[in-house]
C-alpha positions in Angstrom: 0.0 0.0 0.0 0.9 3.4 -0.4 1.4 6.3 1.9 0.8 9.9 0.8 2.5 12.5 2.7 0.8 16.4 1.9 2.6 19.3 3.2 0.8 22.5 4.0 4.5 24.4 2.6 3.6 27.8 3.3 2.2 26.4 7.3 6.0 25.3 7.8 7.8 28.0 6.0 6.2 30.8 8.0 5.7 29.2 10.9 9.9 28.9 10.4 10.0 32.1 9.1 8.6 33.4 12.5 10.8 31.7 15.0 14.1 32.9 14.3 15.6 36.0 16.0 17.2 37.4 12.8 15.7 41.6 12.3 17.1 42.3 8.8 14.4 41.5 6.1 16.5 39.6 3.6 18.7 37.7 5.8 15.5 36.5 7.6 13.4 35.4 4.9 17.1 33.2 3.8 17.5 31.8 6.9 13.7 30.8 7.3 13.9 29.2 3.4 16.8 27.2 4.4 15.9 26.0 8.2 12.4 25.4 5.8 14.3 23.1 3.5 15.7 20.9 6.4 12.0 20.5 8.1 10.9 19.4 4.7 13.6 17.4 4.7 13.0 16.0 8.1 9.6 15.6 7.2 10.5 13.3 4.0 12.6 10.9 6.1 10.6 10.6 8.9 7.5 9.2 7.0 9.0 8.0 3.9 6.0 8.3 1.9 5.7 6.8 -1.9 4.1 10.2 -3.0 4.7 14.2 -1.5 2.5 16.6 -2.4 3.8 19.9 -1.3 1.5 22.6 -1.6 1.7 26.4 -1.6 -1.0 29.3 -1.7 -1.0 31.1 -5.1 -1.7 34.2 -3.6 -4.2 36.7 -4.4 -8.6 36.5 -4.3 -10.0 33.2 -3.7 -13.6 31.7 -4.1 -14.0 32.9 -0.2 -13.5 36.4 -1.1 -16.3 36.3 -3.6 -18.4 34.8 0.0 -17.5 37.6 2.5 -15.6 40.6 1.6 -14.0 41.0 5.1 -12.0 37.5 4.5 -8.6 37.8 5.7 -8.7 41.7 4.9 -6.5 42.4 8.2 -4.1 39.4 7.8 -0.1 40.8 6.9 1.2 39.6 3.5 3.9 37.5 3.1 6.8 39.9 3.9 8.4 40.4 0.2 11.7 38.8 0.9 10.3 35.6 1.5 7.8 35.6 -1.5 11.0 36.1 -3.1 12.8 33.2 -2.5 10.1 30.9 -3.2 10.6 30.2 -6.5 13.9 29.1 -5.4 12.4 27.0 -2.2 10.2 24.8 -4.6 13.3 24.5 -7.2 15.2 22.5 -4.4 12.0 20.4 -3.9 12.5 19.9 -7.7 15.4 18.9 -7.1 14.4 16.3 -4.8 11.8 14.7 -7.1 8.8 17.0 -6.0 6.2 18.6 -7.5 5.3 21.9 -5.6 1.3 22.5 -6.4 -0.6 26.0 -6.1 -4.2 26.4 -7.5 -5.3 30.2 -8.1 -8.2 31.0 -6.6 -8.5 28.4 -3.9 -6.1 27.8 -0.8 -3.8 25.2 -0.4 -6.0 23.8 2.2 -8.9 23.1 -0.7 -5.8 21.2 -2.4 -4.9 18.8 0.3 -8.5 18.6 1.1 -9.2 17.4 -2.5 -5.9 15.4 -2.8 -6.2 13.4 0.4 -9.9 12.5 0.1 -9.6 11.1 -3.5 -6.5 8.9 -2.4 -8.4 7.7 0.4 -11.5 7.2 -1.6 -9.5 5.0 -4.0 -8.2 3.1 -1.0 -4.3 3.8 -2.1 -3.4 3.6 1.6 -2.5 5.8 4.6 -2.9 10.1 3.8 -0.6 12.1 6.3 -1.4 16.2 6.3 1.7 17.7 7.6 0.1 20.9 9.2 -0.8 22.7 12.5 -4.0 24.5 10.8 -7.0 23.6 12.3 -9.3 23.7 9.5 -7.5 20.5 8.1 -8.1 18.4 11.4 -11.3 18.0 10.4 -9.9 15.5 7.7 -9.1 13.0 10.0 -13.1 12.2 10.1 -12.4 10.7 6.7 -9.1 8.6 7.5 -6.3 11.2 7.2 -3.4 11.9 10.2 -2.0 15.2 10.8 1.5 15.4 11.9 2.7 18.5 13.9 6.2 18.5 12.4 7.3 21.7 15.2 6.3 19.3 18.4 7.0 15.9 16.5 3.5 14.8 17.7 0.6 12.9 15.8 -3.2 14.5 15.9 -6.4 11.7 15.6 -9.1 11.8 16.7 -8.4 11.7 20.7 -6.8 14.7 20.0 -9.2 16.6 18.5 -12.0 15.7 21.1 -9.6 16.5 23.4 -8.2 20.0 22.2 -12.0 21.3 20.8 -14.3 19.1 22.8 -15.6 17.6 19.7 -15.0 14.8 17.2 -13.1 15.4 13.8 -16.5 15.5 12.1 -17.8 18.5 14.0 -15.0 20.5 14.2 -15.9 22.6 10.7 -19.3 23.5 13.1 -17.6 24.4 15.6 -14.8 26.6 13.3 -18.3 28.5 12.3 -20.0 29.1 15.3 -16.3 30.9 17.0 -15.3 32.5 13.6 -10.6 33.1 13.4 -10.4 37.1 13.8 -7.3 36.4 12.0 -8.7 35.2 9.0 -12.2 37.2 9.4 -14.4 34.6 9.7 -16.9 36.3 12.2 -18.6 33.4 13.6 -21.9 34.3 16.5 -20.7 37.0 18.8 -18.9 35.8 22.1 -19.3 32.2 21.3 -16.0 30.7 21.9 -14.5 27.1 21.8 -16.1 25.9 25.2 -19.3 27.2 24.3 -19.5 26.4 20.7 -18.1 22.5 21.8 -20.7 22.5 24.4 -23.5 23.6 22.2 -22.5 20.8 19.3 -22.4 18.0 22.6 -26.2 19.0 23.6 -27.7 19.6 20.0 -25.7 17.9 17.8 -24.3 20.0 15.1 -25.3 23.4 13.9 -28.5 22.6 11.8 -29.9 21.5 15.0 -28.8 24.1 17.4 -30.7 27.3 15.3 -33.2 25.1 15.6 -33.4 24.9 19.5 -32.1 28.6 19.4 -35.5 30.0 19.2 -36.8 28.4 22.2 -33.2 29.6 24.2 -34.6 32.4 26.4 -31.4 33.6 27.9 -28.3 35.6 26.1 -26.6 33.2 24.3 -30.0 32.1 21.9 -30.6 36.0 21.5 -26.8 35.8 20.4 -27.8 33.0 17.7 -30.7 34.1 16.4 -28.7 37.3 15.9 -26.0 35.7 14.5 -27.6 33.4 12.3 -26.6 35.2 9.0 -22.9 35.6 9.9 -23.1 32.0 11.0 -24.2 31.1 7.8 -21.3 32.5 5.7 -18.7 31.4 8.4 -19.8 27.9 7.7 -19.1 28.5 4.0 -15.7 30.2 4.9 -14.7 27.2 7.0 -15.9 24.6 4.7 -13.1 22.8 2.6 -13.6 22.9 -1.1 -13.0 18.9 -2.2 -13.1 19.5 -5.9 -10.2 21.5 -6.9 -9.0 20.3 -10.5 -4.7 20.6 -9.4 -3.7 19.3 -12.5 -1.3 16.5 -11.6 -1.3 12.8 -11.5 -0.5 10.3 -8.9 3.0 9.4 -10.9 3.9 12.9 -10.7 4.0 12.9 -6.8 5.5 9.2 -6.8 8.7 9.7 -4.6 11.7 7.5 -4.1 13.3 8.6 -1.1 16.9 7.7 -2.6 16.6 11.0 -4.2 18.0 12.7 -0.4 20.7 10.6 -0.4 
């Protein structure tokens, strides 16, 4: 059987990017692109999968800014240093054998999303998501594994009940009903993870709880009925599109791990 290993690139590179101490521009986006290179690396050996599929965002308007204008209107740019280097970055993954994918117009989430249900749907073996966003945890309802590459740590499902209070399959309800400030996702009003997870235990998911929120006398049902628009686009914003057309094969992300050697 096979083993599929996607990597959320750009979750890794800037999550690299951010933790070293280096204050001039250029030399921080080189050092982050290289440390980058070695998790990637790291990443590769550790799991030896028979096909990498490292993805990047294309940058620019996706399908969700056609949904809600205020999507991710406040969140900071890739600083222009490390945009530059990328090019490079995904020529040494070239090097190696991959095959760095970005999609216009959708996130790179929408591509793993798509990429990892198909393999699992055609029963090609295991799918591991290399990533720490939360929005792909919701994957592992279908079979996948994440794999926190920064604390070296597997997420399943125990983890997710255990982090958000709910299982895999709930999680994109939950996502909606607290909205990510960071991305502009505005969610109901002062509903956060404890409340939203508690909500989703007593009702079930969110169909169900606007359906009981008209009978809630007390703050929190004025809240959701209040809400219920804005909780209506959130769950569009958090959904993850699972038909992207990415325009390779599963030979093109075939890798022999020889090729690190």
């Amino acid at each position: 059987m096979g083993k599929l290993l996607a990597i959320d690139g750009m979750n890794i590179v800037r999550r690299v990017y951010e933790a070293n101490d280096e204050t001039e521009p250029a030399a921080k986006a080189e050092l982050a692109l290289r440390h980058a290179l070695s998790s990637f690396r790291k990443l590769l050996a550790t799991h030896a999968p028979t096909h990498v599929l490292p993805v990047f965002d294309a940058g620019g308007r996706t399908w969700r800014h056609d949904v809600y204008a205020g999507y991710r209107e406040h969140r900071e740019a890739v600083p222009a240093d490390l945009q530059a280097g990328m090019p490079g970055f995904c020529a040494q993954l070239g090097e190696w054998g991959l095959t760095s994918v970005s999609v216009q117009g959708v996130e790179a989430d929408d591509v793993i999303a798509t990429a990892v249900l198909r393999w699992l749907q055609e029963a090609r073996g295991e799918a591991i998501v290399a990533s720490t966003d939360k929005d792909l945890h919701g994957l592992i309802a279908d079979g996948a594994l994440l794999w926190d590459h920064f604390r070296g740590e597997w997420h399943d499902a125990k983890w997710v009940e255990t982090k958000f209070g709910v299982s895999p399959a709930l999680l994109p309800d939950l996502l909606a009903l607290t909205g990510d400030a960071a991305d502009g996702i505005p969610g109901v009003q002062k509903v956060g993870v404890k409340t939203a997870a508690k909500l989703l235990q007593n009702y079930g998911d969110i169909d169900r709880i606007m359906s009981g929120a008209g009978i809630l006398k007390d703050a929190l049902g004025e809240r959701l009925r209040q809400g219920s628009e804005n909780l209506a686009i959130s769950r569009r914003l958090v959904a993850l599109k699972t038909d992207v057309r990415i325009g390779v094969s599963w030979n093109m992300l075939a890798f022999d791990i020889d090729n690190l050697r």
